[in-house]
N, C-alpha and C positions, 0 to 999 in steps of 0.2 A: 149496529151496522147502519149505516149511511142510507138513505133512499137511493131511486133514480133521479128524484129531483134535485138533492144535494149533491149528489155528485156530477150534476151537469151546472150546475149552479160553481161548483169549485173548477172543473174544467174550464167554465166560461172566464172564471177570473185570473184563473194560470193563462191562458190565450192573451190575455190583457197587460200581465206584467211583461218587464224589460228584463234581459238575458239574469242582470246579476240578481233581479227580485228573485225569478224562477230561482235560480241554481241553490240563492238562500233558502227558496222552500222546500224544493228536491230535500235540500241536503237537513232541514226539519224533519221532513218528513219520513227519511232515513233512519236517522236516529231514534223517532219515536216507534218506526217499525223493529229496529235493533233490540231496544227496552222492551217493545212489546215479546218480541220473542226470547229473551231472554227470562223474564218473568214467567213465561208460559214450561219452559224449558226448567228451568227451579223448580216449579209446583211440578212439574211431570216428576222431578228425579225423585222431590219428597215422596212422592205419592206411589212411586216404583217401592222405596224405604220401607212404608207402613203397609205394603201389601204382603211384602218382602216377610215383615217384622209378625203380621199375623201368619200368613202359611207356617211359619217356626212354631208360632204356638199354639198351632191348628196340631200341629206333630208334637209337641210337649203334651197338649192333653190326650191326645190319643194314645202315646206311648203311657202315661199316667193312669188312664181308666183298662189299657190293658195290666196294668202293674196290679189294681187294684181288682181286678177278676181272676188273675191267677196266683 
């Protein structure tokens, strides 16, 4: 995560560019927020999956070690 001083340092330099520099970086910096949430959003869903995938077999062995008590 950026400081306070980096991102007045980046401010400064958005302030300085001409219409189409900005709108090309807006529209970078779009994009890498896109990817970034998208990547975030993947690992969430994997990680929904393998949590998903152990409660199952949290419930296999409990039904299992009751099989094997009675």
């Amino acid at each position: 995560m950026p400081d306070s001083k980096d991102v007045e340092r980046r401010i400064c330099k958005m302030l300085d560019m001409g219409d189409e520099e900005l709108l090309a970086e807006m529209e970078t910096s779009f994009q890498l927020s896109d990817e970034r949430h998208r990547r975030i959003s993947d690992t969430l869903e994997e990680m929904m999956l393998e949590v998903d995938r152990l409660i199952s077999r949290i419930g296999e062995i409990e039904d299992e070690s009751l099989e094997d008590e009675g």
